[in-house]
PDB file of N, CA, C and O in Angstrom:
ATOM      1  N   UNK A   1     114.838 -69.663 -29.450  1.00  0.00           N
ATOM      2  CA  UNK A   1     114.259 -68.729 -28.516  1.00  0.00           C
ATOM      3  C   UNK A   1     113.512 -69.549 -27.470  1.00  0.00           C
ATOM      4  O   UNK A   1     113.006 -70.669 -27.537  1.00  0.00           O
ATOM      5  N   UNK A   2     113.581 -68.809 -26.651  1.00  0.00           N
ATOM      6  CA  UNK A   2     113.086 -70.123 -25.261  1.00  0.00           C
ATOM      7  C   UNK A   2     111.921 -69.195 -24.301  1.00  0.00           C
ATOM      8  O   UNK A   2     112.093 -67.994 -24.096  1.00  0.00           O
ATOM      9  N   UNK A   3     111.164 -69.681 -23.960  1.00  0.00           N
ATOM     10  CA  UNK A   3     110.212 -68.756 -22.916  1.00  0.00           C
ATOM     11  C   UNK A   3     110.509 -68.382 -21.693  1.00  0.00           C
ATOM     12  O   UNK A   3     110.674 -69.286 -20.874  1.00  0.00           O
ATOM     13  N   UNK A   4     110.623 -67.278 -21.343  1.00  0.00           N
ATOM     14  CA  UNK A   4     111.398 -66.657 -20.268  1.00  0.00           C
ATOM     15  C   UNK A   4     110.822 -66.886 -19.177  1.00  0.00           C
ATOM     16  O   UNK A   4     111.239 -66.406 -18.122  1.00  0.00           O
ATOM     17  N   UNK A   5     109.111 -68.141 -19.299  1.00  0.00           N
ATOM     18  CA  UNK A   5     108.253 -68.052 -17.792  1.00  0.00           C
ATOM     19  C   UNK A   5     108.947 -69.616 -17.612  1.00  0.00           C
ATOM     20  O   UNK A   5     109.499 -69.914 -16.553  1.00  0.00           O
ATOM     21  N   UNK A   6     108.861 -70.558 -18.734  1.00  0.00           N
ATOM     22  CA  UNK A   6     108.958 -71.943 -18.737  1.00  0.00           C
ATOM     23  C   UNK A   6     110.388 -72.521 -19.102  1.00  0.00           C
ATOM     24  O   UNK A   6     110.784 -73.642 -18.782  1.00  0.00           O
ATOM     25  N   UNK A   7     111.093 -71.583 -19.817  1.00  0.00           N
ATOM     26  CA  UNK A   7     112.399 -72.107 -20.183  1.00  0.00           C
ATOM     27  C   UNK A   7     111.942 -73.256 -21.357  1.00  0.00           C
ATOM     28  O   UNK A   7     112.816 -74.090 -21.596  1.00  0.00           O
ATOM     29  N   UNK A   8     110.800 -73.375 -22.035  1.00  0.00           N
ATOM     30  CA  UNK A   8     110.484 -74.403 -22.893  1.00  0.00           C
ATOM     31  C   UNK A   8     111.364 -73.414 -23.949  1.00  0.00           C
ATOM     32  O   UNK A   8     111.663 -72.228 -23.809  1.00  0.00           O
ATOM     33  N   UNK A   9     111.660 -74.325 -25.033  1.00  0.00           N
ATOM     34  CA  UNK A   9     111.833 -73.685 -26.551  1.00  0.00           C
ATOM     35  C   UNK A   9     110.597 -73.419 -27.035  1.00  0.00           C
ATOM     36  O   UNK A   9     109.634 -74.179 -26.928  1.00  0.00           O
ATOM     37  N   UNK A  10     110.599 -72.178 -27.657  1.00  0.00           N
ATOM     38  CA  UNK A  10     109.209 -71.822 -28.395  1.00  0.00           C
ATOM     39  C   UNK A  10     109.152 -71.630 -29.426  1.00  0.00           C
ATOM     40  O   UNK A  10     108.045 -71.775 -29.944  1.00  0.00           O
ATOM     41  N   UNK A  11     110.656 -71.069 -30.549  1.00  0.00           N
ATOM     42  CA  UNK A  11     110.643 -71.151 -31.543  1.00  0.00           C
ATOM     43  C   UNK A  11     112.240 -71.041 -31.872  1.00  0.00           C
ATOM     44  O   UNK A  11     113.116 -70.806 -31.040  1.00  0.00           O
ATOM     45  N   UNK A  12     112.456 -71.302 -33.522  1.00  0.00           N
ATOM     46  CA  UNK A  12     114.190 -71.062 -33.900  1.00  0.00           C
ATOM     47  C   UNK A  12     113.989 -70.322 -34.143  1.00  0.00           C
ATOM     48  O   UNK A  12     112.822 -69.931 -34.147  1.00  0.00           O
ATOM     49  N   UNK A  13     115.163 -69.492 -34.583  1.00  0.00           N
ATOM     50  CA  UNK A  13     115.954 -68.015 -35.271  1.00  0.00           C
ATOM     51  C   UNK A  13     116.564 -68.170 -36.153  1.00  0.00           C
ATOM     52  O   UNK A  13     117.566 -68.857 -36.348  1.00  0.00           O
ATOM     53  N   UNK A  14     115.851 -67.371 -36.919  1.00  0.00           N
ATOM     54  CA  UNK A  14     117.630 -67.039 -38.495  1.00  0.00           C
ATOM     55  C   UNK A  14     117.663 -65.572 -37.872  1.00  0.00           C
ATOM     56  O   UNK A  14     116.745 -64.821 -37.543  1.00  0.00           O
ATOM     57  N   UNK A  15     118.996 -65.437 -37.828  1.00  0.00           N
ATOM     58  CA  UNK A  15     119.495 -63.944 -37.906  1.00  0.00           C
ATOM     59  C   UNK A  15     120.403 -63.498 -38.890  1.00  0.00           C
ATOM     60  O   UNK A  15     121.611 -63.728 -38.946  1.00  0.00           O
ATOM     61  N   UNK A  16     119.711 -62.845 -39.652  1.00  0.00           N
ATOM     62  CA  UNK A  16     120.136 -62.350 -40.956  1.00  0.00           C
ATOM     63  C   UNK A  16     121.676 -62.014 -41.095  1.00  0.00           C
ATOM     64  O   UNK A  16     122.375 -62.379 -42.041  1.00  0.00           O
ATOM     65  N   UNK A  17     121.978 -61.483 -40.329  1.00  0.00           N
ATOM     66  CA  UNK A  17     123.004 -61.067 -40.213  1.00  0.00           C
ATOM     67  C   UNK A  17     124.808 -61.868 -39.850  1.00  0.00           C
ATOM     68  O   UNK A  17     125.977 -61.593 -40.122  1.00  0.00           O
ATOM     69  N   UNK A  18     123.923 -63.137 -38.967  1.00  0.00           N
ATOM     70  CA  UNK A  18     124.714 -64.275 -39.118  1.00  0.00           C
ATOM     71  C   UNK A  18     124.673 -65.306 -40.146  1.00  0.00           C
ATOM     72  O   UNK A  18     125.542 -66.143 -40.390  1.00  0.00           O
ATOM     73  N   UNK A  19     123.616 -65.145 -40.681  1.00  0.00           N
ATOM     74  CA  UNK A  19     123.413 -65.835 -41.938  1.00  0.00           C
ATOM     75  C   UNK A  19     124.090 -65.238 -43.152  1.00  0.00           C
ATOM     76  O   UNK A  19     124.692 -65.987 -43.922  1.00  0.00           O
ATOM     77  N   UNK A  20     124.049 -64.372 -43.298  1.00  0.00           N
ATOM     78  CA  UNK A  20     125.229 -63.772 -44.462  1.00  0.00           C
ATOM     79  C   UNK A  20     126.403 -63.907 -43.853  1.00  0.00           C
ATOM     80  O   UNK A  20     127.241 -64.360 -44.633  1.00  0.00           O
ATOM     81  N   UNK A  21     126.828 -63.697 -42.751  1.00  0.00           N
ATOM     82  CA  UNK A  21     128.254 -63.447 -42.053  1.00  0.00           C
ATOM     83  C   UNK A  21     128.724 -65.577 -43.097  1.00  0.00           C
ATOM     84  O   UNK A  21     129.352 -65.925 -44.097  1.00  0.00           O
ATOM     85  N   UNK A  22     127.981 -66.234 -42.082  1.00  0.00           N
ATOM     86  CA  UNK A  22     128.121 -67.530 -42.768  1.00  0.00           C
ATOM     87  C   UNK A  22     128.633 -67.935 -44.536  1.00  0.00           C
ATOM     88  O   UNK A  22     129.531 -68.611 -45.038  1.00  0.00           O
ATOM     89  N   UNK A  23     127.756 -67.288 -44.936  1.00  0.00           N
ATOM     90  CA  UNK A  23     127.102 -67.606 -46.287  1.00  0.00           C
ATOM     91  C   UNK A  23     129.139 -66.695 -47.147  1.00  0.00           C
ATOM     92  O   UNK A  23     129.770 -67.090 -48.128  1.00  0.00           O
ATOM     93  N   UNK A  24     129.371 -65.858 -46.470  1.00  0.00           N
ATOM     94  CA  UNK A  24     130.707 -65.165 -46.924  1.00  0.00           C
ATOM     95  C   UNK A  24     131.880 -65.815 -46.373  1.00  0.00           C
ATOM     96  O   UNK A  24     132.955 -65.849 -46.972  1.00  0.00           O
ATOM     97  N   UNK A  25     131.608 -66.504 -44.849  1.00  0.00           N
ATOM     98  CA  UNK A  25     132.921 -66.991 -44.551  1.00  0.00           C
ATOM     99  C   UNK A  25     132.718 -68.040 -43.514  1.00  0.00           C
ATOM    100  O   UNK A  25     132.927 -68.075 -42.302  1.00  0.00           O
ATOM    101  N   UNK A  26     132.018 -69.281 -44.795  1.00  0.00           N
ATOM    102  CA  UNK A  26     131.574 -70.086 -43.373  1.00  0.00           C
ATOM    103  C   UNK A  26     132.357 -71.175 -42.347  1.00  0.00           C
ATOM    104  O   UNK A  26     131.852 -72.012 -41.599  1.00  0.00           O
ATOM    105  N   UNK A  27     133.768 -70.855 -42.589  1.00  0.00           N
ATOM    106  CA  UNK A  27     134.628 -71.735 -41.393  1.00  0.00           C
ATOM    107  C   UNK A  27     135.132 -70.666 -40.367  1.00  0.00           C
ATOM    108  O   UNK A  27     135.755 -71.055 -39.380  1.00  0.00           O
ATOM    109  N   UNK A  28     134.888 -69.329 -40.561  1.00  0.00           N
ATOM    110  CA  UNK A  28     135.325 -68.669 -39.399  1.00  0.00           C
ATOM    111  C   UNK A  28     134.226 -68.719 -38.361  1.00  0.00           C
ATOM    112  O   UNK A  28     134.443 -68.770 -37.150  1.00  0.00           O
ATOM    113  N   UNK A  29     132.621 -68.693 -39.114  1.00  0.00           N
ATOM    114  CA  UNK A  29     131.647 -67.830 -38.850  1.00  0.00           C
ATOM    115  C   UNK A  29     131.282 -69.380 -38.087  1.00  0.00           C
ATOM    116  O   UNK A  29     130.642 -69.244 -37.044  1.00  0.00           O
ATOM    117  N   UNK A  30     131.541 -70.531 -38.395  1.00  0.00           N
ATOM    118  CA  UNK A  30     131.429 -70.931 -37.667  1.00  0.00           C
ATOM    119  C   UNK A  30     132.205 -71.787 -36.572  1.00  0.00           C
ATOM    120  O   UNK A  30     131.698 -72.487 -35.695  1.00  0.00           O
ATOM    121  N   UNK A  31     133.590 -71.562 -36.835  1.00  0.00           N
ATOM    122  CA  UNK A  31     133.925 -70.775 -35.179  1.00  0.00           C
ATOM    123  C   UNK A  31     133.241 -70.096 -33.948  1.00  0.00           C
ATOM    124  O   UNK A  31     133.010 -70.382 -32.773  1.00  0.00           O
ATOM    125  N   UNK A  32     133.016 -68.973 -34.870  1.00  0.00           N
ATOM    126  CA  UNK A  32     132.554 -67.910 -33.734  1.00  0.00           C
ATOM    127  C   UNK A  32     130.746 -68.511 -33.471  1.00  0.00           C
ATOM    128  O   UNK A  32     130.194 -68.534 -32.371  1.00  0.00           O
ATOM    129  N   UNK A  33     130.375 -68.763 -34.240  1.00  0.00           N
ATOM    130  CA  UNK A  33     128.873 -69.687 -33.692  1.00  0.00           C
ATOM    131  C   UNK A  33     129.342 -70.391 -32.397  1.00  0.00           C
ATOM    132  O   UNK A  33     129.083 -70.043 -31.245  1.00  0.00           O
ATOM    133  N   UNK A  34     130.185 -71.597 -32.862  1.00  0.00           N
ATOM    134  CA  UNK A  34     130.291 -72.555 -31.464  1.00  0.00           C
ATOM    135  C   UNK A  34     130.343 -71.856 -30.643  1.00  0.00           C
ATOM    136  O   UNK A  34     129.360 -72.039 -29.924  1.00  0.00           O
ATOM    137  N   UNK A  35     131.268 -70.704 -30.096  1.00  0.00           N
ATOM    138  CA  UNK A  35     132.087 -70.103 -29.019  1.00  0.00           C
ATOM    139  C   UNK A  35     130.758 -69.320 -28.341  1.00  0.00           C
ATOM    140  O   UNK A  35     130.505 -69.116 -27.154  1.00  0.00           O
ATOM    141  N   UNK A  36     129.922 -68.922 -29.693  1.00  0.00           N
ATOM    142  CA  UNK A  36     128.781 -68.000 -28.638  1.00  0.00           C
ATOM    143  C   UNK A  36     127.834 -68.452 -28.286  1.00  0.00           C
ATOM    144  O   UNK A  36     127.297 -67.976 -27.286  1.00  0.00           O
ATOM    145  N   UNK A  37     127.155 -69.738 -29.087  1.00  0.00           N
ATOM    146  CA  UNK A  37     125.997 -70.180 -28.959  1.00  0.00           C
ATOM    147  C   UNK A  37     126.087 -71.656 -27.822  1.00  0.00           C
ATOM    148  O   UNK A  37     125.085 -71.992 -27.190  1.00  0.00           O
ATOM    149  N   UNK A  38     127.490 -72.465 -27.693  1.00  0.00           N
ATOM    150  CA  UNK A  38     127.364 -73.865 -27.420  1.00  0.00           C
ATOM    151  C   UNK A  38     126.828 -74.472 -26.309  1.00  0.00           C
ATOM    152  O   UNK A  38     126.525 -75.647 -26.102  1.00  0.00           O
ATOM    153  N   UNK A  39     126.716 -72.867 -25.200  1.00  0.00           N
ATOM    154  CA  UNK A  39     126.034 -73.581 -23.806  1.00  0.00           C
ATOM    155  C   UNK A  39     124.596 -73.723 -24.096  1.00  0.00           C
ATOM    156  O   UNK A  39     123.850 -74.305 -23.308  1.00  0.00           O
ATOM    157  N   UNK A  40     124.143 -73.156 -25.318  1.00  0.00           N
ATOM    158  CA  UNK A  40     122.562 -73.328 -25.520  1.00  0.00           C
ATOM    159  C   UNK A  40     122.587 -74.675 -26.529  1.00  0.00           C
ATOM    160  O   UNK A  40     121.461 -75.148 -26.684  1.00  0.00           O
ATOM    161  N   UNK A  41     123.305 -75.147 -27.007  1.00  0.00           N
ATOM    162  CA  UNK A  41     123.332 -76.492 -27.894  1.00  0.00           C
ATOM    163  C   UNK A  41     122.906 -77.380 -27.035  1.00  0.00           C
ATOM    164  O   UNK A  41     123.466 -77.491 -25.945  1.00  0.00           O
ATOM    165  N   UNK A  42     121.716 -78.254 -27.428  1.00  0.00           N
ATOM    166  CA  UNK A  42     121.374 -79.253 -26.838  1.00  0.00           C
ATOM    167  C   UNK A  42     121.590 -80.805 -27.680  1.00  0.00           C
ATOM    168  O   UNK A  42     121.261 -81.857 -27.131  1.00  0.00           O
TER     169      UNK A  42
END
């Protein structure tokens, strides 16, 4: 999560919901991680 005044990072995320998605099928799930998250990968 990043601050919307500074663009600093301010804190991580678990989202529950990708976290089980993972935890059931974790070579698709993370597929679909890279594809949504990778322009924010630093």
């Amino acid at each position: 999560m990043r601050n919307i005044d500074t663009n600093e990072e301010a804190m991580d995320l678990i989202v529950l919901k990708e976290l089980i998605e993972y935890l059931n099928n974790p070579t698709e799930t993370q597929k679909e991680q890279f594809a949504k998250y990778e322009e924010y990968d630093e």
